[in-house]
C-alpha positions in Angstrom: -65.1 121.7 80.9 -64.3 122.2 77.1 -61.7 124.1 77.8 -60.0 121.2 80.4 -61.1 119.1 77.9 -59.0 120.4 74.8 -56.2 121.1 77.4 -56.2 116.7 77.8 -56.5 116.4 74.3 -53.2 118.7 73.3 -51.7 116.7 76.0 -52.4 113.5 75.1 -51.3 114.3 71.1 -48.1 116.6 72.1 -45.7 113.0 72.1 -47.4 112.3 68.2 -46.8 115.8 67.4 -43.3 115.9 68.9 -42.6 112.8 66.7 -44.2 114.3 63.8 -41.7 117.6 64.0 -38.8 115.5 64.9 -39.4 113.4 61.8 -39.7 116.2 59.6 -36.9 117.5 61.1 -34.4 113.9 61.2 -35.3 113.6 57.3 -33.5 116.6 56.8 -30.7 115.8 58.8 -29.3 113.1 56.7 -28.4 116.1 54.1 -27.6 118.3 56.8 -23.9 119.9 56.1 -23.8 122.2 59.3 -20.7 122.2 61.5 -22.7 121.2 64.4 -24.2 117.9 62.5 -22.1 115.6 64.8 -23.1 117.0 67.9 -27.5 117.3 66.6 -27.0 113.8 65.5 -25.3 112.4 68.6 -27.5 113.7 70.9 -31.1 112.8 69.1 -29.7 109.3 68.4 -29.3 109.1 72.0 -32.8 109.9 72.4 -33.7 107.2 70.0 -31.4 104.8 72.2 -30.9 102.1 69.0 -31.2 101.7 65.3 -32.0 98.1 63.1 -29.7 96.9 60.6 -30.0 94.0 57.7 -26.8 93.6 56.0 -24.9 90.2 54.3 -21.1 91.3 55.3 -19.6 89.0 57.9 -17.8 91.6 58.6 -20.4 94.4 60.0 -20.6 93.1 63.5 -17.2 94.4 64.6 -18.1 97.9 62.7 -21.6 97.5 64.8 -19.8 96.5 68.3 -17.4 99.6 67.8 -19.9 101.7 66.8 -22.2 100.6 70.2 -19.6 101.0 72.7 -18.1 104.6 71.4 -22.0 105.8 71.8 -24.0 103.2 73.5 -26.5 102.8 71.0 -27.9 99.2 70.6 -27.7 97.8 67.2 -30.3 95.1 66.0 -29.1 93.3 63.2 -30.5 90.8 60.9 -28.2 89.0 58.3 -28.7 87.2 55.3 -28.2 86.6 51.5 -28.0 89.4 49.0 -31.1 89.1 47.6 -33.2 87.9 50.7 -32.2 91.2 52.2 -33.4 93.1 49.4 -36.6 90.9 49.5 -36.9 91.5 53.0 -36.9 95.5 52.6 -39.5 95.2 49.6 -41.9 93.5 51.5 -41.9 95.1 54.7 -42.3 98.7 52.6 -44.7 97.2 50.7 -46.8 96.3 54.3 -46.5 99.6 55.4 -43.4 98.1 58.3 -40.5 100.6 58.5 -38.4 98.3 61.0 -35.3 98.5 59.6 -32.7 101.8 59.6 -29.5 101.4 57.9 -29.5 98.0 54.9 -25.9 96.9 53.9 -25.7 95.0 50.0 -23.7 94.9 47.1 -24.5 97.3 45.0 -26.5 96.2 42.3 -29.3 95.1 45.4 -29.1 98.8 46.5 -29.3 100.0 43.3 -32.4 98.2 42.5 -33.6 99.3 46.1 -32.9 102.8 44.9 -35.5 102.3 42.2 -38.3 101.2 44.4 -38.2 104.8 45.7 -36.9 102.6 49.2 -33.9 104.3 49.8 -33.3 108.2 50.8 -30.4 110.5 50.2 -27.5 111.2 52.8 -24.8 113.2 52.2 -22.4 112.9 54.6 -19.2 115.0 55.4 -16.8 111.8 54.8 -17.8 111.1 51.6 -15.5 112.4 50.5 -12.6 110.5 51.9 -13.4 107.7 49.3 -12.6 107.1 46.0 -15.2 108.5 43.4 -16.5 105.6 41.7 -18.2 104.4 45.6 -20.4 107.4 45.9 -23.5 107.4 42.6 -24.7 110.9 41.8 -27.7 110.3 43.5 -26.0 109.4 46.6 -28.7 107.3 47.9 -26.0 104.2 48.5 -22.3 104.8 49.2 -19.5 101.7 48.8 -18.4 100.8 51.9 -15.4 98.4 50.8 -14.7 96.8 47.4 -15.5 92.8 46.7 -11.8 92.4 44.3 -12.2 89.0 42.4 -8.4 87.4 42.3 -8.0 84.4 42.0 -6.3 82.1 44.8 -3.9 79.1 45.0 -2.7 75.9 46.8 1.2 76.4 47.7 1.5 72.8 48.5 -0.1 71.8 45.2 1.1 74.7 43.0 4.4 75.8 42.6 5.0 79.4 42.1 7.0 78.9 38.5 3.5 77.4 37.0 1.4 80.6 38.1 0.0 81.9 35.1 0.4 85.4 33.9 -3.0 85.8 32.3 -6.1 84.3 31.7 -4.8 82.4 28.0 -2.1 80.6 30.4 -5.3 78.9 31.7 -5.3 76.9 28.7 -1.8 75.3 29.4 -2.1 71.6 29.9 -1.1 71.1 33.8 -4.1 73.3 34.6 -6.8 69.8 33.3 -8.6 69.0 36.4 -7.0 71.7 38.6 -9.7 74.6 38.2 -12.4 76.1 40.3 -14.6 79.0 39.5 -18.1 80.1 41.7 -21.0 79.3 40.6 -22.7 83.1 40.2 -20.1 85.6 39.3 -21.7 86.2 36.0 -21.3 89.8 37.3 -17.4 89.7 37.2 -17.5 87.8 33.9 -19.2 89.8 31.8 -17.7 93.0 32.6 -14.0 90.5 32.5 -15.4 90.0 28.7 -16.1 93.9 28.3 -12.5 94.3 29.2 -11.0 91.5 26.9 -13.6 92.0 23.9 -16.8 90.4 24.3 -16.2 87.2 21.6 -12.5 86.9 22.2 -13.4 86.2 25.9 -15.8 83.8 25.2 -14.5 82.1 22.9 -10.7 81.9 25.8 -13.5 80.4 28.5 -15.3 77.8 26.2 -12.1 76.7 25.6 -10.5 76.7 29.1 -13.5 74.4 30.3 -13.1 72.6 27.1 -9.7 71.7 27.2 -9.3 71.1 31.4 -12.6 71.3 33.0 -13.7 73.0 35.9 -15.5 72.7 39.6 -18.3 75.2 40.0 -18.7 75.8 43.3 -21.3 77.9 45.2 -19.9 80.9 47.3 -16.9 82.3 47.5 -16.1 81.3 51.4 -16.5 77.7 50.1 -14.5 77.8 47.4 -11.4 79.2 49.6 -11.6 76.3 51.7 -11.3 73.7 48.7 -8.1 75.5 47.9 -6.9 75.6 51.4 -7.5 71.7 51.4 -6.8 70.9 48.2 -9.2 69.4 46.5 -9.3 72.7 44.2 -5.6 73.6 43.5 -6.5 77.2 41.8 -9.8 78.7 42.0 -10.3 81.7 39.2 -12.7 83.9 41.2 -12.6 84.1 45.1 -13.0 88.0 46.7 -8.9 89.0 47.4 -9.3 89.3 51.0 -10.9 84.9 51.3 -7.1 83.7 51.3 -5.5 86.5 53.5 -8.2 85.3 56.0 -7.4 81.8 55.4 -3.6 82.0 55.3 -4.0 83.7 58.5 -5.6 80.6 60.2 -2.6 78.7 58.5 -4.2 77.6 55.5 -1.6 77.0 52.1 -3.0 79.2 49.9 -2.2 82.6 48.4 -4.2 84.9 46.5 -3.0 86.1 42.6 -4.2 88.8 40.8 -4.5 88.4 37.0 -5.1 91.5 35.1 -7.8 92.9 34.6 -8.6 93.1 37.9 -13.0 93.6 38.4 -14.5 94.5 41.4 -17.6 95.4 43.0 -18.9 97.4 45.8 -20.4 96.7 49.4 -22.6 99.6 50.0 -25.0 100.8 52.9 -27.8 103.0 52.6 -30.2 104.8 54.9 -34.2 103.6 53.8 -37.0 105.8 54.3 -39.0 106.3 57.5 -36.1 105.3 58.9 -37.6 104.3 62.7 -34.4 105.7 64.2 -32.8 108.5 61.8 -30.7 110.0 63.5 -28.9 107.0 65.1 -28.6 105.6 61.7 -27.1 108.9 60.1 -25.0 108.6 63.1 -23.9 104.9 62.4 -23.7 106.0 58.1 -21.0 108.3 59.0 -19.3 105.6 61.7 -19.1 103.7 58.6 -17.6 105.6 56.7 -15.1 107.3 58.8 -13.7 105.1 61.5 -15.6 101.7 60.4 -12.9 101.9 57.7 -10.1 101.3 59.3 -12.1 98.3 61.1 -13.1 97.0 58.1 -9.2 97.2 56.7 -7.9 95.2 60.0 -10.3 92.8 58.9 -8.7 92.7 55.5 -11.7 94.1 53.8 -10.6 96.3 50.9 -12.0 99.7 52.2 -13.7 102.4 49.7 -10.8 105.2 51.7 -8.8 107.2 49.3 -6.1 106.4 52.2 -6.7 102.8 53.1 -8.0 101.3 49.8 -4.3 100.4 48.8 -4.0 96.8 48.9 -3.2 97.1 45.1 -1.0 100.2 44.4 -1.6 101.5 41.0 -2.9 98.5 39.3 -6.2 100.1 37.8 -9.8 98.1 38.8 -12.8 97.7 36.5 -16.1 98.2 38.5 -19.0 96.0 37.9 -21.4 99.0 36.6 -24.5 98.6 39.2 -27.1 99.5 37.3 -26.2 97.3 34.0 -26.1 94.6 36.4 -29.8 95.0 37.1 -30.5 95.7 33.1 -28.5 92.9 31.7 -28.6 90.5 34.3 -30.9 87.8 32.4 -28.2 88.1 29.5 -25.3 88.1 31.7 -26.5 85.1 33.6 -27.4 83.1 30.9 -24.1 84.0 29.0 -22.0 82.8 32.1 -24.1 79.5 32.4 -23.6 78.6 28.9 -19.8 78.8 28.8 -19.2 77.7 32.3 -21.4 76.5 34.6 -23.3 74.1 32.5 -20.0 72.9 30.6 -18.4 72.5 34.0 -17.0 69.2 34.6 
């Protein structure tokens, strides 16, 4: 009897021990630089049958729908703002819930999910088809596309011979009451005023919203749309790919890149106890190797070394991730002073 007894017991424990091995094992796997990772990760993702991601990009479902029908893996996704994603993943660690697989942010929210010990460390066999700066030494993020700030432009109610050239044309009289800016890019701005000299910047913005006001708008998709209407004939900061999207639909609007040119990444990252591992490695490595070319037909700007191109040679400034977290109190408070609470 003890012995039929310990036989029921081993049976009833081998699926917890199976999971235990196979967790031990899929943790490892996300590092795993073996020429037969594709096929060990295809086949225990299938096993696994789905993975959850929380992500902000309006692209992602496209990468997501691609990514279910090449392997028939179901993807649960939950979106939402930057930092309600990143609230999201504290609290659910915090409660002991590992529900979610794969978390898509910008990269000063992974960053700071990086140091609540949330995130884990993939290295994946495409990383390096992309540009240096997307991948941080501790590789537990990767950029998936870059955020570009240009700024954008009415046709109908700018004409191309009053463009400016730089930022200090901004102060030329036609611009009064023709200027739009969003309401948090105190990101872009303060590495802008790194670039330009940290006085000398301020003092060119004070005076831009001194001399001809300024609409403060929040988000970036918003902001587009006043320019496609109108009612905001140039808007300073909108991400470079809002008016190719909107001059697709017909809009009159054109983007314009004034120099320097900042941008910022998109990243995903894998979190720990990842519910589905392998399915998410799996979908990490989509991402980053077919999900580019995706994200480029949706004129994303892609993190590829081949695809990234929309802007030839001209050199970009990244928004540092980690000063973001550091200096964001400073940098917010710097941008509100000048701008938003001058705005008129």
């Amino acid at each position: 009897m003890r012995a039929l007894f310990a036989m029921l017991l081993a049976i009833a424990l081998w699926p917890a021990v199976q999971l235990s091995t196979a967790f031990a094992a899929d943790s490892d796997i996300a590092r795993y630089q073996g020429a037969d990772r594709h096929e060990r990760l295809l086949q225990a993702a299938k096993k696994e049958g789905e993975l959850s991601v929380y992500h902000v990009y309006p692209a992602l479902p496209v990468v997501m729908a691609a990514f279910t029908k090449k392997y028939g893996i179901k993807v649960r996704a939950w979106r939402a703002g930057s930092e309600a994603v990143l609230q999201r993943i504290s609290a659910e660690a915090r409660a002991g819930r590992h529900e979610v697989d794969i978390v898509q942010n910008n990269a000063p929210e992974n960053e700071a999910a990086y140091r609540e010990k949330l995130l884990q460390e993939v290295r994946s066999p495409y990383q390096g088809e992309l540009i240096p700066q997307a991948l941080p030494a501790h590789a537990q993020w990767v950029g998936i596309t870059l955020d570009v700030w240009t700024a954008a432009y009415n046709t109908d109610k700018v004409k191309k011979e009053e463009l400016p050239q730089t930022y200090q044309d901004l102060l030329a009289p036609r611009w009064k009451d023709r200027l739009g800016i969003e309401a948090f890019n105190h990101g872009w701005f303060a590495t802008l005023l790194g670039e330009m000299g940290e006085k000398d910047g301020l003092k060119l913005f004070a005076d831009i919203v001194a001399t001809n006001g300024i609409s403060v708008r929040k988000g970036h998709s918003l902001l587009t749309s006043l320019v496609a209407s109108g009612e905001v004939p140039f808007a300073i900061t909108v991400y470079s790919w809002n008016p190719v999207q909107s001059r697709k639909k017909g809009a009159p609007i054109e983007g314009l890149a004034l120099q320097p040119l900042i941008g910022q990444f998109s990243t995903i990252a894998l979190l720990k106890k990842s519910p589905h591992p392998n399915a998410a490695v799996l979908f990490y490595d989509f991402m980053l190797n077919e999900g580019q070319q995706l994200l480029a037909d949706a004129d994303f700007v892609p993190a590829s070394k081949k695809l990234g191109v929309q802007f030839g040679k001209t050199p970009l400034k990244f928004v540092d991730p980690g000063q973001a977290l550091d200096m964001q109190d400073r940098w917010v408070k710097m941008y509100e002073d000048v701008i938003t609470k001058k705005a008129k």
